[in-house]
N, C-alpha and C positions, 0 to 999 in steps of 0.2 A: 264360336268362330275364333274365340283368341287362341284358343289349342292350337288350331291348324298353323297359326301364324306364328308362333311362338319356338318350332321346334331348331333340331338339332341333330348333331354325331358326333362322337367319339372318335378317335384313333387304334382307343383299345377297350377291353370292356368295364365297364362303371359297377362298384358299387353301388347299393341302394344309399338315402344318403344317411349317415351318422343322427343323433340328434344335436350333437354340435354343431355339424353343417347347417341342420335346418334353422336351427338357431344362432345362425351367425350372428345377428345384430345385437345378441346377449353376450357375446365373445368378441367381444374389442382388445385391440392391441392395445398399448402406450399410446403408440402411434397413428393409430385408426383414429382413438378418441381425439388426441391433437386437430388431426385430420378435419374432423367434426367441427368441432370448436371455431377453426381458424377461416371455415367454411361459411357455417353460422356468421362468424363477423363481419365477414366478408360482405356479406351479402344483405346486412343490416347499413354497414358503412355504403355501400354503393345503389339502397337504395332499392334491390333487386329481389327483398324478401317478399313472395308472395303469402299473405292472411290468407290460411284454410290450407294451405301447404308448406307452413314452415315448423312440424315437428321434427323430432330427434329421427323417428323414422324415415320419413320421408328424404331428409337429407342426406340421409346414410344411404339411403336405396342411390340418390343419384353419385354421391362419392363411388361406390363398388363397382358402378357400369361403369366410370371410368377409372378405374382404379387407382383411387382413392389420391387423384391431384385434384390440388381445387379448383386451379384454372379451368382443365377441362370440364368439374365437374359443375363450375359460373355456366358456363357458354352453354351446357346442355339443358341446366336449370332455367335460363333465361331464356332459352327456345321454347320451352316447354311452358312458361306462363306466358310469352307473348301467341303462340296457338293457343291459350284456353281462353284469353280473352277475345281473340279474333274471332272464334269460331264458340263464341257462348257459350262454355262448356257449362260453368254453373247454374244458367236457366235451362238447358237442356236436360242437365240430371237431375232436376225439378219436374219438370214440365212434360217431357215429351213422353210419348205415347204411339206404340207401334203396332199400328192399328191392323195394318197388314199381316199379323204372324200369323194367323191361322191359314193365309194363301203361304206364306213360307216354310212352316214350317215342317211340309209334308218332304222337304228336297233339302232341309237342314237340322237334323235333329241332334240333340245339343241341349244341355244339362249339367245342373250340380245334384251332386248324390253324396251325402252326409260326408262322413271326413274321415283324415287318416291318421294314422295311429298319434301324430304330434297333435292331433286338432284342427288343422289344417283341409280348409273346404278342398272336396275332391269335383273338378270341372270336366265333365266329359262328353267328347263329340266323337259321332261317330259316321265319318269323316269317308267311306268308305259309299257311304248311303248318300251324299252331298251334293246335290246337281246346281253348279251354280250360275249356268246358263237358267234352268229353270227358273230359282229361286228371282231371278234379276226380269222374270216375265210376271212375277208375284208384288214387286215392289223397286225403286230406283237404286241404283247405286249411292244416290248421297242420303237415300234414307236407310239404308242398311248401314251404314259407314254412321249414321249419327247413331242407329240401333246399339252397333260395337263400342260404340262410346260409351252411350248409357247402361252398358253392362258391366263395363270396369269400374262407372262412379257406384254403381249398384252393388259391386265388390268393396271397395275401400268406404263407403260412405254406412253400410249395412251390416255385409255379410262378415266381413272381417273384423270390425268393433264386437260384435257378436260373440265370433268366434272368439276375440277374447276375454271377454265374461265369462266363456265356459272354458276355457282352458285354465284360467285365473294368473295369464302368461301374455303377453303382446304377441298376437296371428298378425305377420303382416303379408304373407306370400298362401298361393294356393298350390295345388296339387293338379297335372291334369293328365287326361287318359284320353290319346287317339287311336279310335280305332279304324285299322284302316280295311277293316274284310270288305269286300264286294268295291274293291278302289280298279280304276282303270282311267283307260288314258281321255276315255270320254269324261271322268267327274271334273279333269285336270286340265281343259281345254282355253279357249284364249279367255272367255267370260275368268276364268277359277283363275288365270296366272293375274289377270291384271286386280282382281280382288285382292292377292295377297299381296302384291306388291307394293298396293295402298296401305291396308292394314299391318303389313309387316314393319312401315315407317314408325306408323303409328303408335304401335306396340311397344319397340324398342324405344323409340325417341321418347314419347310421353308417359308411358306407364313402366318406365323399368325396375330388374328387378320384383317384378311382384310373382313369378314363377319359383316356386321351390321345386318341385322335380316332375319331369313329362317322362310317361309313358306311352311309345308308339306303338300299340300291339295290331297281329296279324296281317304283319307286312309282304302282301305281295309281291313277287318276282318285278314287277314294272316300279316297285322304286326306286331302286336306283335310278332310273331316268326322271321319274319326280323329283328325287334329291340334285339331280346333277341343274336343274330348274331353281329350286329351294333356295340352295347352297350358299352361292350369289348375295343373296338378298340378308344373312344374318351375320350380328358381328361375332369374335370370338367367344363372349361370355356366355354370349345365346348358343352355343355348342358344348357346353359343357353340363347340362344338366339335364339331357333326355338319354334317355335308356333306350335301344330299339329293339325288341323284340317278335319273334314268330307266331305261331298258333300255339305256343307250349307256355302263354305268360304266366300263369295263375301263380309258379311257385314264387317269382320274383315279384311279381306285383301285389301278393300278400305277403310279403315281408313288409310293406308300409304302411297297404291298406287290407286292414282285419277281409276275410272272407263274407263276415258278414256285415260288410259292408258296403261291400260292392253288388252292384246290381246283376239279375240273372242274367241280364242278357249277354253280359260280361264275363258268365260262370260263374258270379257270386251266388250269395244266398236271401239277397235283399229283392226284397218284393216292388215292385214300381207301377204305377199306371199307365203310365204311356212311355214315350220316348222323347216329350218337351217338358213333362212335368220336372220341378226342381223341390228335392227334399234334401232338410238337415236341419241341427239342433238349434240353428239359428233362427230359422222360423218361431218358436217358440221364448223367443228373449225380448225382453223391451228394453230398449237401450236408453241408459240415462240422458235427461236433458244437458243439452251443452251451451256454453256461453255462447254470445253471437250470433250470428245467420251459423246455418250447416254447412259443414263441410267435409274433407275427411280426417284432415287434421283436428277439428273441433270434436269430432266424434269420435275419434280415439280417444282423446286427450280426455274427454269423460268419461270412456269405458274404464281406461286405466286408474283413473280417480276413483271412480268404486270400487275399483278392486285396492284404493289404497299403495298406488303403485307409482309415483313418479314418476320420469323417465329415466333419469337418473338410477333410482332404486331397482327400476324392471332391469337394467343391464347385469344386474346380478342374481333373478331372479333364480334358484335352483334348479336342475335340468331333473325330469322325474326318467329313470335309466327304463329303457325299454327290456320287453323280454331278451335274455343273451342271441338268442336264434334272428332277431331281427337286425341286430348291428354287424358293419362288415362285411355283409357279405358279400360275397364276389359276383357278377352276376356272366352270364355268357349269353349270347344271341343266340336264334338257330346258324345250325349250322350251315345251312342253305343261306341264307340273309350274309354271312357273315364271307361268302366264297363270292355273293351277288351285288350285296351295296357297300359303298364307299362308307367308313367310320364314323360314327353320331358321335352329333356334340349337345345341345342344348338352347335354353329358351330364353324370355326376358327376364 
């Protein structure tokens, strides 16, 4: 679900992204670090650091959604630990249990499917297939809404520490892939608008920045009028980092994620069982023990220590250069897409 919630457009067409871009948080300014720093202080003098969310990463994530003031970036951090205590986020990403997914799952399918070329989990919904009038006859609105919660702490607390043991590099953002074939005005009805409207708060406000680049493929003619619903509801940053594309995506969306990577139903070459199972190398990694209760800052904080990494140190961690055919390159929408919907921008 966080795909759908997450997207974006452009004004003009986007490159795929560099691996500098994906790896912003390893390319700091002078003044970004400052930024950091005076952030950090900030927020230890007043009092406002929340334990399990006050690594180097995490801060930087909320500095960049507001780019990079601190004032701003106090007031959204402080929004953000006074929801997670009100709303128990910690015993929730403990605890809970969504016992219902087998009644949902048949009207929401949705999955991670191994990673892309930086390492990076690739999340894909396909969004297209999505009844969420259904779905909401399967299960309540505040237990789907706690479900999307427990998916992100599932991300950061899991899959992402993971992913950086096997990168041997800090994975703090994912990959995601909506696809939108067999989408119409019926998936996108009053149930579908006031769901994203919830989770789109949520998305941005509380989990930002954890999106590195969205892919919208097989976008049908009725988007535009999706987007002009959408639009509304994202801020600028969340528009700058989704790519939208027609039935012709394979060649741009295997510039980041290998072919055989991507699952068939997608045109890849990867094999899958169903369409709710979730595979990648991170299933396979046992993440080191970490000081304190878990969190996701505790459980970085010990991936990175077995790899011997600081956070300090990981800022200069060396970038491993991609094949030359995968950087820069230009990308273009269909050209039908491109005469019917308005400009994409991007996610959290």
């Amino acid at each position: 679900m966080s795909s759908w919630f997450g997207q974006s457009h452009a004004a003009k067409p986007h490159a795929v992204q560099s691996e500098q871009e994906a790896f912003w948080y390893l390319n700091l300014t002078q003044e970004q670090n400052a930024a950091h720093d005076a952030f950090l202080e900030h927020l230890k003098e007043t009092g406002a650091l929340l334990p399990g969310h006050d690594d180097r990463f995490t801060l930087l994530r909320f500095l960049k959604a507001r780019q990079w003031d601190v004032h701003r970036a106090t007031i959204m951090y402080t929004k953000m630990t006074a929801w997670r205590k009100e709303h128990g986020v910690d015993k929730l990403a403990e605890s809970f249990e969504f016992t219902e997914l087998d009644r949902v799952a048949p009207h929401y399918p949705h999955f991670y499917h191994k990673t892309d070329r930086f390492g990076r989990p690739v999340y894909i919904e396909l969004s297209g297939r999505t009844d969420a009038a259904k779905i909401l006859e399967g299960t309540t609105l505040e237990r789907l809404l706690d479900y999307h919660v427990w998916e992100w702490e599932k991300l950061t607390r899991q899959i992402l520490p993971a992913c950086t043991l096997i990168a041997g590099r800090p994975i703090i953002t994912r990959n995601v892939i909506l696809d939108l074939n067999g989408l119409s005005m019926k998936n996108f009805g009053t149930a579908a608008q006031k769901l994203l409207r919830t989770v789109a708060a949520i998305d941005q406000d509380y989990y930002c920045e954890l999106l590195g680049q969205m892919f919208i493929i097989n976008t049908p003619a009725i988007f535009r009028l999706v987007w002009a619903i959408v639009n509304p509801l994202l801020e600028e940053r969340t528009r700058r980092k989704i790519v939208i594309l027609g039935h012709d995506f394979l060649p741009t969306v295997t510039q980041l994620i290998p072919e055989e990577n991507l699952p068939k139903c997608l045109g890849g070459k990867s094999d899958m069982p169903d369409l709710r199972t979730s595979m990648g190398p991170w299933k396979d990694v046992e993440l080191p023990p970490c000081e304190g209760p878990s969190s996701p800052s505790a459980v970085m904080t010990a991936a990175l220590a077995s790899l011997k990494l600081a956070d300090a140190a990981a800022l200069h961690a060396p970038l491993v250069p991609l094949p030359p055919h995968a950087e820069h390159h230009e990308i273009r929408a269909d050209v039908a897409l491109a005469a019917s919907a308005p400009p994409v921008a991007a996610a959290t």
